[in-house]
LORO-152166 format. One record per residue (C-alpha): residue number from 1; residue in one letter; x negated, y, z negated. Coordinates in Angstrom, 2 decimals, always signed. Layout:
// residues N
<NUM,'A',<X,Y,Z>>
...
END
This chain:
// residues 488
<1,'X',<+31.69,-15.41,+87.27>>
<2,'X',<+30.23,-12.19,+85.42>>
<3,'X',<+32.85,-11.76,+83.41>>
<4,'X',<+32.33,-15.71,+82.24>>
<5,'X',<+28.76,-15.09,+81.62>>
<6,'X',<+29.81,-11.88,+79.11>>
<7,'X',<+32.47,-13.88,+77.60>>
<8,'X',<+29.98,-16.91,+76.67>>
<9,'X',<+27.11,-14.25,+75.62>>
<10,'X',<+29.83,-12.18,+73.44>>
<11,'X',<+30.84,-15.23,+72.02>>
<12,'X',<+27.30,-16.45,+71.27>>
<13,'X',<+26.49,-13.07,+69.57>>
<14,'X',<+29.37,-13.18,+67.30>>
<15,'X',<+28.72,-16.60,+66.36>>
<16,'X',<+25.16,-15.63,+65.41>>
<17,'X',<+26.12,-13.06,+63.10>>
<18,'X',<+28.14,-15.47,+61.02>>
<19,'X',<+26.47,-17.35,+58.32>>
<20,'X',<+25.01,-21.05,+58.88>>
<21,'X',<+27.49,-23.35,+58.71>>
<22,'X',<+27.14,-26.97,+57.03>>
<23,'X',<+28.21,-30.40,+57.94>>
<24,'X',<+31.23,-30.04,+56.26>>
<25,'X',<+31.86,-26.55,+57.68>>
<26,'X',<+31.36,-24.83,+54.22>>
<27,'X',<+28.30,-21.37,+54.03>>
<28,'X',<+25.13,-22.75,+53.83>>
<29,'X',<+23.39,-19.15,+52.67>>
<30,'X',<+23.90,-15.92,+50.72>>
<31,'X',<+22.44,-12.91,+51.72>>
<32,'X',<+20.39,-11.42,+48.56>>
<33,'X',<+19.00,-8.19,+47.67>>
<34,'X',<+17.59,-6.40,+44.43>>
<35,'X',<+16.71,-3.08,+43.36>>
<36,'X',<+12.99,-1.49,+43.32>>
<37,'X',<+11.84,+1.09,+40.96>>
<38,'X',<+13.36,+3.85,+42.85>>
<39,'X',<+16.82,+2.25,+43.12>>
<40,'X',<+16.01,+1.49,+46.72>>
<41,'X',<+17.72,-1.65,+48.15>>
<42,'X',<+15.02,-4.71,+48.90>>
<43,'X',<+16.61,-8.02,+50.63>>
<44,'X',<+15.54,-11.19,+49.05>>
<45,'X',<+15.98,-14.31,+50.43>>
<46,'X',<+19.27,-16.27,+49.33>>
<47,'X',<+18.98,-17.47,+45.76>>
<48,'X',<+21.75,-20.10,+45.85>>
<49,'X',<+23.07,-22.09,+48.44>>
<50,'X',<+26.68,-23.69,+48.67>>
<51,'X',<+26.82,-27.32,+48.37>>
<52,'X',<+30.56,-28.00,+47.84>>
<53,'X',<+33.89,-26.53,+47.77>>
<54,'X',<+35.88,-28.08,+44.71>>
<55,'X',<+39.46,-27.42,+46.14>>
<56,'X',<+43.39,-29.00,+45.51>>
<57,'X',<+41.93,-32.09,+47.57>>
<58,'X',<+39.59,-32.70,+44.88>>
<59,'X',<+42.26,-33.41,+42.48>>
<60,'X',<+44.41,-36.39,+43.63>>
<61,'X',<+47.35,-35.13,+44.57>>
<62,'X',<+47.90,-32.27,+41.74>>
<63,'X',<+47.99,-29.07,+42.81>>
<64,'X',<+45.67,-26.00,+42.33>>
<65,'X',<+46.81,-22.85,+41.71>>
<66,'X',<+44.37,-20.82,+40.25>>
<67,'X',<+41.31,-21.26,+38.59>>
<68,'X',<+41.17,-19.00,+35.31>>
<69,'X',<+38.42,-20.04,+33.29>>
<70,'X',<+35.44,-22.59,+33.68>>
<71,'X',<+32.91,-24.23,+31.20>>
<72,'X',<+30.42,-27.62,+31.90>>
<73,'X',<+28.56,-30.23,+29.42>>
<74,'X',<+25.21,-31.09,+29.36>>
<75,'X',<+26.28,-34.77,+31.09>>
<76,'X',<+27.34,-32.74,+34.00>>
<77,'X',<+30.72,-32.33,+33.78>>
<78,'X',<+33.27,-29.56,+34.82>>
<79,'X',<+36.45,-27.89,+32.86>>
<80,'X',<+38.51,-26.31,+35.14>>
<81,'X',<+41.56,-24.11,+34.32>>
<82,'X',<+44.62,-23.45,+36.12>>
<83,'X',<+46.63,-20.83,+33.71>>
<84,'X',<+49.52,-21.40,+36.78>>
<85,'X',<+50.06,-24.94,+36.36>>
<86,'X',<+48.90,-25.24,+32.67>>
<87,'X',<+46.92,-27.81,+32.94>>
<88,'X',<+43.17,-28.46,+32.88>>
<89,'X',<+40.74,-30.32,+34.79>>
<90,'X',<+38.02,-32.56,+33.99>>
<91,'X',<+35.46,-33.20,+37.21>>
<92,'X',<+32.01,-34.60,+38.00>>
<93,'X',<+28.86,-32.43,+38.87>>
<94,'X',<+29.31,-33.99,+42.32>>
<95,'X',<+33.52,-32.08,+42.07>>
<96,'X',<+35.30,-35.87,+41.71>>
<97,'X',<+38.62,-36.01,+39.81>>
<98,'X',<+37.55,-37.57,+36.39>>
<99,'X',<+41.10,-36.23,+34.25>>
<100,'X',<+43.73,-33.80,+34.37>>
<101,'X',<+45.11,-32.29,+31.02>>
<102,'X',<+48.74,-31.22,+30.58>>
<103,'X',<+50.21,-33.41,+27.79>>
<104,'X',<+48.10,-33.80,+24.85>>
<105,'X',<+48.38,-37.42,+23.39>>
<106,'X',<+46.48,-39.36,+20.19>>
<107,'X',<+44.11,-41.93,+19.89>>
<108,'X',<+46.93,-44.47,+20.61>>
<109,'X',<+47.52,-42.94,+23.99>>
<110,'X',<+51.13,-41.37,+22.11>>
<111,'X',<+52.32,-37.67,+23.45>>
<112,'X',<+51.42,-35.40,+20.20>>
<113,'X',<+54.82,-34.41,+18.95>>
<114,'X',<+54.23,-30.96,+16.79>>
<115,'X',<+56.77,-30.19,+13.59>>
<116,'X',<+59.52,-28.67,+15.29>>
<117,'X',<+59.75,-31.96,+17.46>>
<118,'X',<+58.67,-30.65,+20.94>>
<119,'X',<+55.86,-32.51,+22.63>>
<120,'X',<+52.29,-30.76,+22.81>>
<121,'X',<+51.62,-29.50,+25.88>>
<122,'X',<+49.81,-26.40,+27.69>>
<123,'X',<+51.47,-23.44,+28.33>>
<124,'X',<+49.63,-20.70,+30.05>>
<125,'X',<+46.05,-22.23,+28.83>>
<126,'X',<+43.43,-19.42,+29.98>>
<127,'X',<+39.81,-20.54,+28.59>>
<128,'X',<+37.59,-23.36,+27.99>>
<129,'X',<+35.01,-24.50,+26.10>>
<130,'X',<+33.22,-27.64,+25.58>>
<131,'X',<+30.84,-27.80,+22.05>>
<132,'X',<+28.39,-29.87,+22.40>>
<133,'X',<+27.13,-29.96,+18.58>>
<134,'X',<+30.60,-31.87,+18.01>>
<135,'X',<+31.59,-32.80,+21.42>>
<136,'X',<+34.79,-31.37,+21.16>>
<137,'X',<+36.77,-29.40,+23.86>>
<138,'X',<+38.42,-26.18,+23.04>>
<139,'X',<+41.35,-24.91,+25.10>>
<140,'X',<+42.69,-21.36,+24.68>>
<141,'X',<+46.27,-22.30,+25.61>>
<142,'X',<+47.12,-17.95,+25.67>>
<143,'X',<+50.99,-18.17,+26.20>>
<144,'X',<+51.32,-20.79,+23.14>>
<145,'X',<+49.09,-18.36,+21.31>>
<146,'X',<+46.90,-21.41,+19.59>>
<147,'X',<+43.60,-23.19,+20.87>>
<148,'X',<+43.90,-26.62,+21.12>>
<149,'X',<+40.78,-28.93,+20.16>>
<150,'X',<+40.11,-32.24,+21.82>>
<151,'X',<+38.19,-35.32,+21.41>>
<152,'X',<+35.60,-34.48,+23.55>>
<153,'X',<+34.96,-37.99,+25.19>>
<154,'X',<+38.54,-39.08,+25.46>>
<155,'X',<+40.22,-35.79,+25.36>>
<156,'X',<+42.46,-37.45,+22.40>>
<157,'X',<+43.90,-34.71,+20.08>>
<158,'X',<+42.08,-33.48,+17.52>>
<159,'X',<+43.37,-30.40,+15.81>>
<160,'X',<+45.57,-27.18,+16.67>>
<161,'X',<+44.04,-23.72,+15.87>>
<162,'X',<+47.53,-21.42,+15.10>>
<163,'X',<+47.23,-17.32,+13.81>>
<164,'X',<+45.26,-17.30,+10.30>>
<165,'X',<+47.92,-16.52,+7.46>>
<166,'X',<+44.70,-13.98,+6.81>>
<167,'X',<+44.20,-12.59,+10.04>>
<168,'X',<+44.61,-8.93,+9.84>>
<169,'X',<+45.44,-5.99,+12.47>>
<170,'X',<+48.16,-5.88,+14.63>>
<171,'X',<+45.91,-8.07,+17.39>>
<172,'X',<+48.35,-10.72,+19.19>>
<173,'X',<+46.86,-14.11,+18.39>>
<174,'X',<+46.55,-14.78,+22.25>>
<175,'X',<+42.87,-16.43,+23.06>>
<176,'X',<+42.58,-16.41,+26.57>>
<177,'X',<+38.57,-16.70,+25.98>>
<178,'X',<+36.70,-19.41,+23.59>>
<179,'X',<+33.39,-20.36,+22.54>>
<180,'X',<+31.83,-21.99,+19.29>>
<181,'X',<+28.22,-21.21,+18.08>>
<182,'X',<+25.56,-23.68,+16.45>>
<183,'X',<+26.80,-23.32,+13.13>>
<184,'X',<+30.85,-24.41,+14.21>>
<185,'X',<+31.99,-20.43,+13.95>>
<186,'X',<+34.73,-19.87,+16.78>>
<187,'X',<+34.65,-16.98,+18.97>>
<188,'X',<+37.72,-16.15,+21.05>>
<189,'X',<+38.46,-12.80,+23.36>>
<190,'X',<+41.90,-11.50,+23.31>>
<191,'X',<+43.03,-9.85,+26.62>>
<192,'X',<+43.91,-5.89,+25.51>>
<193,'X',<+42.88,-6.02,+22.35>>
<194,'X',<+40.78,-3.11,+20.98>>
<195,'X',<+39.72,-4.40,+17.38>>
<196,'X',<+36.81,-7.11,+18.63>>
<197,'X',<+36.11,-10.16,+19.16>>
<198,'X',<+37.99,-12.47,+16.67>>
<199,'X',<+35.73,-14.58,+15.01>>
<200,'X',<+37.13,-17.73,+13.06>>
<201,'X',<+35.47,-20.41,+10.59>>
<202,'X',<+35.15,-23.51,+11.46>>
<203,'X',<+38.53,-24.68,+9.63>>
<204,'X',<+40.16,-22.01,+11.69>>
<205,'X',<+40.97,-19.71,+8.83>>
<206,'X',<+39.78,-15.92,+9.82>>
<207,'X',<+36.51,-14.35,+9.29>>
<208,'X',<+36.32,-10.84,+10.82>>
<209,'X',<+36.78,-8.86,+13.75>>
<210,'X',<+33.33,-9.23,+15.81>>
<211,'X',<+31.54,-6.39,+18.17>>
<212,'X',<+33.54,-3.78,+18.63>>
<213,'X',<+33.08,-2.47,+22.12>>
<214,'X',<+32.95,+1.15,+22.30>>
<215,'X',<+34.75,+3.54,+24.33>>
<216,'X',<+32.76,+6.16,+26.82>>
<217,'X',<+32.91,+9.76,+24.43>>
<218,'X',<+34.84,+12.34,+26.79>>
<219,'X',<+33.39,+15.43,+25.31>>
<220,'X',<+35.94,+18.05,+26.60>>
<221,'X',<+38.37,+15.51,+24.36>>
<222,'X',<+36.50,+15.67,+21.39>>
<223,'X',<+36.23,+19.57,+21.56>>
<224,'X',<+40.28,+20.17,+21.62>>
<225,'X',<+40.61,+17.76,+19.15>>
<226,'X',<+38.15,+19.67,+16.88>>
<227,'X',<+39.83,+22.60,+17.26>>
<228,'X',<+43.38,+21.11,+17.64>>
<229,'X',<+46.35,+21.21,+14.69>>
<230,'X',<+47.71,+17.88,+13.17>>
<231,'X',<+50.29,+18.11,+15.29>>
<232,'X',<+48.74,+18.58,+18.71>>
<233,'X',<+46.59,+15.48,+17.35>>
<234,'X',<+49.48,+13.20,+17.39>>
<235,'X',<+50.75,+14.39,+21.17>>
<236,'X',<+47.09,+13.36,+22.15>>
<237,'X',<+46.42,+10.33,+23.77>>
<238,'X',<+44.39,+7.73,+21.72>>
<239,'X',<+41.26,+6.96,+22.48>>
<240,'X',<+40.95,+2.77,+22.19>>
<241,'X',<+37.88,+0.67,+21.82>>
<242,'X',<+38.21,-1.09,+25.29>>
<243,'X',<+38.98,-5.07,+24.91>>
<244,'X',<+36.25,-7.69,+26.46>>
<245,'X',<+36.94,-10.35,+28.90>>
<246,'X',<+34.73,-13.02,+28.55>>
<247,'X',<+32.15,-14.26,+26.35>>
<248,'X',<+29.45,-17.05,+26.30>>
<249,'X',<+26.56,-18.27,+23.77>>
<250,'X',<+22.20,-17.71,+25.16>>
<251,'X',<+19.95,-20.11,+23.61>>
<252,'X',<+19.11,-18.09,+20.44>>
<253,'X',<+23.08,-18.10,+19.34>>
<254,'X',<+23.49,-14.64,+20.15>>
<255,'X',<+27.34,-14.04,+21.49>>
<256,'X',<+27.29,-12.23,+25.01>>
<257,'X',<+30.02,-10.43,+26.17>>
<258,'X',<+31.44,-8.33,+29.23>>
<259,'X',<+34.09,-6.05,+29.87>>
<260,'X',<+35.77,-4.93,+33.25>>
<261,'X',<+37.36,-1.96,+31.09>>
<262,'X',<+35.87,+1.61,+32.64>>
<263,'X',<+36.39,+3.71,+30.12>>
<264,'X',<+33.53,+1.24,+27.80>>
<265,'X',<+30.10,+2.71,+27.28>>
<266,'X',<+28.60,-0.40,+28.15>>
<267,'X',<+29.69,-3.69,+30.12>>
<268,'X',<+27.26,-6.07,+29.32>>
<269,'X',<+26.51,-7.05,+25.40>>
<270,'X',<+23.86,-9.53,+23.77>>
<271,'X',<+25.65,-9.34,+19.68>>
<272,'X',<+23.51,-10.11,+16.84>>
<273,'X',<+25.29,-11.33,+13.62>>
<274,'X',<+25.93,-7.56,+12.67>>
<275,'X',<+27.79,-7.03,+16.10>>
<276,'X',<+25.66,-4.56,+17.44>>
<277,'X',<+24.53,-5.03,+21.13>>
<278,'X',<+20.64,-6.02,+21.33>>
<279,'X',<+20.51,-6.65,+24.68>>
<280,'X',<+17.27,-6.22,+26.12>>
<281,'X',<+16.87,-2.98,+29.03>>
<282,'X',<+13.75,-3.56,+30.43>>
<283,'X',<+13.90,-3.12,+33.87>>
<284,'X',<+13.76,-0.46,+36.18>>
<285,'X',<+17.54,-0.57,+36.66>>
<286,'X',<+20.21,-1.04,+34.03>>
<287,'X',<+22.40,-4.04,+33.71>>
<288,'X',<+25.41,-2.17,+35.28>>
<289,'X',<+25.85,-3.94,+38.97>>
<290,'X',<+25.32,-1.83,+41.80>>
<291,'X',<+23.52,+1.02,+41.06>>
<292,'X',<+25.67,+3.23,+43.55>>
<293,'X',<+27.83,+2.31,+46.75>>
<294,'X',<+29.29,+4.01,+49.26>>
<295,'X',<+32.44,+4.72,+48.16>>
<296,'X',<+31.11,+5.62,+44.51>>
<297,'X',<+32.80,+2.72,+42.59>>
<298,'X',<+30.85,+0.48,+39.85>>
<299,'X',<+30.87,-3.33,+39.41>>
<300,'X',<+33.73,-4.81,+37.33>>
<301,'X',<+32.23,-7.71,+35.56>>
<302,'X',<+34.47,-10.54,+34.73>>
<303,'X',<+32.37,-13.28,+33.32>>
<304,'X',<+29.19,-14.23,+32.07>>
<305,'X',<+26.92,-17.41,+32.17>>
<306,'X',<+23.67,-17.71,+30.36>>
<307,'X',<+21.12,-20.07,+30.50>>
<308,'X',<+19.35,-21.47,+27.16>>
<309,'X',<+16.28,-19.12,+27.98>>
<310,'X',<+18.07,-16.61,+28.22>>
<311,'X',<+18.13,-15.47,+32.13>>
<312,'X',<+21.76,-14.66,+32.17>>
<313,'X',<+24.77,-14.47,+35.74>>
<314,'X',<+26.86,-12.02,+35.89>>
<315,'X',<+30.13,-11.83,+38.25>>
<316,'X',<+31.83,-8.93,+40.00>>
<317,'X',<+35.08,-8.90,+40.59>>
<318,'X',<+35.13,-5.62,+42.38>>
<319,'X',<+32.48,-6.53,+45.55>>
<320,'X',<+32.51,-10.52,+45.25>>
<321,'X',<+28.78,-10.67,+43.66>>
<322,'X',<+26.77,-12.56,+41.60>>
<323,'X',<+24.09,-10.42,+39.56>>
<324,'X',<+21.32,-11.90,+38.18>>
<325,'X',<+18.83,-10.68,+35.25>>
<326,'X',<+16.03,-12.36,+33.15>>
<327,'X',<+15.91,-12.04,+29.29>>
<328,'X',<+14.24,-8.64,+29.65>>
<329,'X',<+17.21,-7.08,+31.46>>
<330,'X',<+15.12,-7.40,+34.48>>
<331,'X',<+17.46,-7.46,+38.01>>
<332,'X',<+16.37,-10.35,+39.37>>
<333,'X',<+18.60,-11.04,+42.61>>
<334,'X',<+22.05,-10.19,+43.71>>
<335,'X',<+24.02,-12.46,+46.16>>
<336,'X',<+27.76,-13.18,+46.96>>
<337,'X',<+30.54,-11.02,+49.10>>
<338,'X',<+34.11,-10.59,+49.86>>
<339,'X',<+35.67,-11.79,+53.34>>
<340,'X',<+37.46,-14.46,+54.60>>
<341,'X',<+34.73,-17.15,+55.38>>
<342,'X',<+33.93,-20.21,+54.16>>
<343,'X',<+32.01,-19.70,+51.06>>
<344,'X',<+32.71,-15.71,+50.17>>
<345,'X',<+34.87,-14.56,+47.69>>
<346,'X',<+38.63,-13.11,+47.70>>
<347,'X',<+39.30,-12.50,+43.58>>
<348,'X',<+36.41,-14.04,+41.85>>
<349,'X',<+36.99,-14.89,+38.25>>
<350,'X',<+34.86,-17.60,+36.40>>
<351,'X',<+31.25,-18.20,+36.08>>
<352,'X',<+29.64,-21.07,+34.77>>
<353,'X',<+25.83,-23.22,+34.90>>
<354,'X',<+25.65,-27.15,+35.86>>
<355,'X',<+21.86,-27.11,+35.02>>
<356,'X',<+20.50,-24.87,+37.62>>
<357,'X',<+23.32,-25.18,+39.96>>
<358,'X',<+26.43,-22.40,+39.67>>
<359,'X',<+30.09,-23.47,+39.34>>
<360,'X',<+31.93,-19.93,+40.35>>
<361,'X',<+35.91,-20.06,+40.64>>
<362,'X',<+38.11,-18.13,+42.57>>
<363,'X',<+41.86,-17.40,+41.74>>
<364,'X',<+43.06,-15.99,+44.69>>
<365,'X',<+41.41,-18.80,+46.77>>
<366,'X',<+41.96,-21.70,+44.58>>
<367,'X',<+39.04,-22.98,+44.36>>
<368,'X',<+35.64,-23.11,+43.24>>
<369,'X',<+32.26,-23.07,+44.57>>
<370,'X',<+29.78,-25.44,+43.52>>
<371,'X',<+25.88,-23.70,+44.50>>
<372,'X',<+22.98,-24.84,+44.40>>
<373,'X',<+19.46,-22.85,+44.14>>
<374,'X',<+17.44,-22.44,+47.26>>
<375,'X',<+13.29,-22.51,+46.97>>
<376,'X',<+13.60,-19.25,+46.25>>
<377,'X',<+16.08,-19.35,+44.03>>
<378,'X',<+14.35,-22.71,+41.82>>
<379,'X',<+11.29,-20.60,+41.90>>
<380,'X',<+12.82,-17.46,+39.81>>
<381,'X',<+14.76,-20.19,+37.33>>
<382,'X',<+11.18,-21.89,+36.88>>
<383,'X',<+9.24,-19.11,+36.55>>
<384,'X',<+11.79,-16.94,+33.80>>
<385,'X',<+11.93,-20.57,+32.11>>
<386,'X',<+8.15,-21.08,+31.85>>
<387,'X',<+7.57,-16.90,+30.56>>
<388,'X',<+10.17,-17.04,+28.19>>
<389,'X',<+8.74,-20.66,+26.16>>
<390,'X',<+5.30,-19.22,+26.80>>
<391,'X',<+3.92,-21.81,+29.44>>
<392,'X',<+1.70,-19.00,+31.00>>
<393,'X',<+0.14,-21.17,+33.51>>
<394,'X',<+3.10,-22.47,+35.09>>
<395,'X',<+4.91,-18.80,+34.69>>
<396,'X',<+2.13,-17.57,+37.10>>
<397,'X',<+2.46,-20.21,+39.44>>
<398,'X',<+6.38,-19.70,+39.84>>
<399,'X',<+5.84,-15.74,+40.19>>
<400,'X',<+2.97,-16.33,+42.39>>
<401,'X',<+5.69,-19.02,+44.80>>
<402,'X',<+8.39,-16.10,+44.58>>
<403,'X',<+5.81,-13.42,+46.08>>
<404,'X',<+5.09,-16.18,+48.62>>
<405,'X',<+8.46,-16.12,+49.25>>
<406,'X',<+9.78,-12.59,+48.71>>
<407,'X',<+6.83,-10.09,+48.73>>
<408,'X',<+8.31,-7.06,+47.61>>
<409,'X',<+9.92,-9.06,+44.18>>
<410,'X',<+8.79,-6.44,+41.54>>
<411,'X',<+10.23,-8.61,+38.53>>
<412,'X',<+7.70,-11.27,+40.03>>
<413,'X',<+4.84,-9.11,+39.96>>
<414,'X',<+5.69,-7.92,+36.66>>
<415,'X',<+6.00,-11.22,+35.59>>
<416,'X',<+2.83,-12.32,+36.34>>
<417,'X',<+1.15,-9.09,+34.71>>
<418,'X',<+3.37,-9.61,+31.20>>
<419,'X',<+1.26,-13.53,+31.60>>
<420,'X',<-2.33,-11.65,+32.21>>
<421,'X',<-1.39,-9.37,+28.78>>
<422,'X',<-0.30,-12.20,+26.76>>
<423,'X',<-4.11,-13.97,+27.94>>
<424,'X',<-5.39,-10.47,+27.17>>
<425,'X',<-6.50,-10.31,+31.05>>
<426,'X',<-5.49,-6.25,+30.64>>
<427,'X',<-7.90,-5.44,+34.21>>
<428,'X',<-5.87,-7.76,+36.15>>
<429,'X',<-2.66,-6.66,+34.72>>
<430,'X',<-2.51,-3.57,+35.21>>
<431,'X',<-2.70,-3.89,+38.33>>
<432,'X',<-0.25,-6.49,+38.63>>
<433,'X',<+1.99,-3.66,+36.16>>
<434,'X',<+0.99,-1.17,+39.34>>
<435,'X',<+2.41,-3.29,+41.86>>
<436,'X',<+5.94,-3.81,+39.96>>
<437,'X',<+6.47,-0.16,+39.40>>
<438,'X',<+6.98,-0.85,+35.20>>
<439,'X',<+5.51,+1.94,+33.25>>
<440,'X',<+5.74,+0.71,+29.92>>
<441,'X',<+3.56,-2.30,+30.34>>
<442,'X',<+1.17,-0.24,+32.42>>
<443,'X',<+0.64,+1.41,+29.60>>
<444,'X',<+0.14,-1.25,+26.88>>
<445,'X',<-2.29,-3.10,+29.14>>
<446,'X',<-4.63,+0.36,+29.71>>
<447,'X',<-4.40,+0.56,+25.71>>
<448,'X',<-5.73,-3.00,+25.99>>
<449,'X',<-8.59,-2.57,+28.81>>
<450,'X',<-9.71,+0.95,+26.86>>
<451,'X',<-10.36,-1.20,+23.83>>
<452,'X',<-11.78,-4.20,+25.64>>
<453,'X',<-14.29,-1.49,+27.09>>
<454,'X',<-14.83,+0.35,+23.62>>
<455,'X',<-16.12,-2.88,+22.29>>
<456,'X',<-17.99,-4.41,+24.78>>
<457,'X',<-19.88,-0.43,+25.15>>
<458,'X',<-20.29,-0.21,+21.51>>
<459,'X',<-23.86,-0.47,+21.33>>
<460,'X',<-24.19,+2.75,+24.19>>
<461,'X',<-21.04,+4.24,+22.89>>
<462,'X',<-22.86,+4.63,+19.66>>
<463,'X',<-26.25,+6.02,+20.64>>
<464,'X',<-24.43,+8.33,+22.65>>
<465,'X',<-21.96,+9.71,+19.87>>
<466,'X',<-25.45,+9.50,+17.51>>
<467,'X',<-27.63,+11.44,+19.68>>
<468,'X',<-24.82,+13.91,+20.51>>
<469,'X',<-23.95,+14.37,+16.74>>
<470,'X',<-28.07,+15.27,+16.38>>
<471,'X',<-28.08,+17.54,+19.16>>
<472,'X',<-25.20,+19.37,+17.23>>
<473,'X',<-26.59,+19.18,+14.13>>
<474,'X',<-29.92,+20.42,+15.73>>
<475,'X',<-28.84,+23.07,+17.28>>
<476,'X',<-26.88,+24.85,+14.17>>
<477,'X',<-29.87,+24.08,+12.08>>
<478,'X',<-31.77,+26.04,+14.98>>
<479,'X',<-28.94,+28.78,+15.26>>
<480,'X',<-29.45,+29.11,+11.49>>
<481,'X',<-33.06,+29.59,+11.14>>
<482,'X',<-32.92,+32.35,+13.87>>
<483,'X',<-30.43,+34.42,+12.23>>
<484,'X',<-32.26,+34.84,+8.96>>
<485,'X',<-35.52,+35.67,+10.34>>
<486,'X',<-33.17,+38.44,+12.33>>
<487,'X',<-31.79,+39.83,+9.18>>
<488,'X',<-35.35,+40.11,+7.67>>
END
């Protein structure tokens, strides 16, 4: 009978530990954390919440092998990719089959039949992209080296994108990554290449190689190459500008990038038209993933998904997370893990927003994860939306809900003290600055408050700096008078 009773209250325990389960047996929550000012770990409640599992069940019969690349529309529709079985997948927001592409055909419902006779079909396709400016639907098809370009409402063929006659370099014309800007320039990230980004006009012929990412500087390196004869030069191994992996478009038109390569300076990239990376650093970690582990090893980002004000996801292929930042830079949750339940991830790989809600794929699972935000969650969206358009009112009132929430949120308390500066409340935030650790804007709201004071004391300030400017000027004049009735 005792050992019944243990058995039952083992069993109980372990089931306790595992996360909630939903109706339909999928994870219900994600544990979340950030990072303090002093890189100390802080749990937050779970951001997002999963709400379906889009899976080979979803998609009538066709199977699904992998899931490469992912992109949405503004109607709420989902591009899947399966590089395995070539083909790619149009869905609902809810995850209903709504199309499968494999053969391309025409307006007249004909299979496309290119100029050496062979039908058009995917081979290897790797990335999509759906423009919304055109409503056309780019497809990287990698092994074909070309992008394909659909009809975005019937998925009819439109055009084929081959290797510009003008394209220089010795760069394989292999897209495995598109996206298209505002003003129809096309983007596309070429696995191990180490001259850029290509960019492309909106014809297709070739513009320029775009942002190139640059390698980590191994000093010891450069100092026996200084010193090192032509022909010890060429035995030395080359030092390569490491290739990106994924790229996306924020609200502004600025092309952000990542890169899972370690020897790069940087993984994370916000390029202006110049192809430097602007991206903004302002919080009091930088946009790197885990700021240490136990074993020592760094994030490997994969993907990136930005919304149009900016607050950007990030995915990590190495530990299975999701990071999360603001426009600033500022870390503002991290959920997501490895393991074999419902609802963690095994190789994450593709990253994408459905409004608020995250579409996150999984190659090694086959599947992808359709997540919703929790309360806490909606509130950091809402509040990072409001900030960044300059609704102050409703900023406050988000930040204020997260610290309801989540009391040791320093991006919220921050948040709340950037809204107090931009009233010119500079008392109240500084204080608010205090609270969230951030330095910088500590600083610019004392200059604020000093001046605030300096005006409102002018009047006293003055009589002051007047009456000690007489006693000064009195007491030389005094000084004075008494040494030349001592030299007489």
């Amino acid at each position: 009978m005792k050992k019944t009773v243990l058995l039952l209250l083992t069993l109980l325990m372990l089931a306790s530990s595992l996360p909630a389960l939903a109706a339909d047996g999928t994870s219900s929550v994600y544990e979340g954390y950030t990072y303090d000012f002093y890189a100390n770990v802080k749990s937050t409640p779970a951001p997002f919440l999963l709400s379906r599992v889009i899976t080979s069940e979803n998609l009538k019969g066709i199977a699904l092998d992998s899931v490469d690349d992912v992109c949405t529309s503004l109607d709420g529709r989902i591009f899947m990719v399966d590089s395995k079985q070539s083909r790619v997948h149009v869905l609902d927001g809810n995850g209903k089959m709504l199309k499968s592409l494999k053969t391309i055909r025409d307006t007249e419902n004909k299979i496309v039949i290119l100029e050496d006779g062979s039908q058009l079909m995917l081979n290897g396709c790797q990335g999509v992209f759906f423009h919304e400016k055109q409503k056309e639907l780019y497809i990287a098809d990698t092994a074909a080296q070309r992008v394909i370009v659909l009809n975005g409402d019937d998925y009819t063929f439109k055009r084929l994108i081959t290797r510009p006659s003008a394209m220089t370099g010795v760069t394989e014309f292999k897209p495995s990554k598109v996206t298209v800007d505002n003003a129809d320039r096309i983007y596309l990230v070429v696995q191990s290449s180490y001259e850029g980004i290509i960019e492309l006009n909106e014809d297709g012929t070739f513009s320029r190689y775009f942002g190139v990412n640059e390698p980590q500087i191994n000093l010891i390196d450069q100092m026996w190459k200084s010193i090192a004869t032509d022909a010890q030069k060429e035995k030395m191994g080359k030092t390569y500008a490491p290739a990106f992996n994924n790229v996306a478009l924020d609200g502004e038109g600025f092309v952000m990038a990542v890169t899972s390569d370690y020897s790069a300076a940087q993984s994370v990239f916000r390029l202006n038209f110049g192809g430097k990376n602007v991206l903004r650093k302002k919080g009091s970690v930088p946009v790197i993933g885990d700021v240490s582990t136990p074993d020592g090893t760094s994030s490997v980002f994969v993907d990136i998904a930005v919304k149009p004000y900016g607050t950007y996801a990030v995915l990590d292929k190495a530990f299975g997370r999701v990071f999360l930042y603001n426009f600033d830079g500022e870390l503002l949750s991290v959920f997501g893990s490895k393991g074999n339940l419902s609802g963690q991830f095994k190789t994450p790989s593709t990253i994408a927003w459905l409004g608020d809600k995250l579409v996150i794929g999984d190659s090694a699972l086959k599947c992808a994860y359709i997540l919703e935000p929790s309360e806490f969650g909606q509130a950091l969206l809402d509040a990072n939306e409001a900030y960044y358009y300059g609704r102050w009112d409703q900023a406050t009132e988000n930040f204020e809900k997260v610290l309801r929430l989540c009391s040791n949120m320093e991006t919220a308390y921050v948040g709340i003290g950037k809204n107090l500066l931009m009233q010119e409340k500079y008392k109240d935030a500084m204080e608010y600055f205090r609270l969230g650790n951030n330095r910088e804007f500590y600083s610019k709201a004392y200059k604020g408050y000093r001046s605030e004071v300096m005006r409102s004391h002018f009047g006293i300030i003055a009589v002051i700096a007047g009456v000690l400017v007489a006693l000064v000027i009195g007491s030389e004049i005094a000084y004075n008078r008494k040494q030349r009735r001592g030299s007489k």
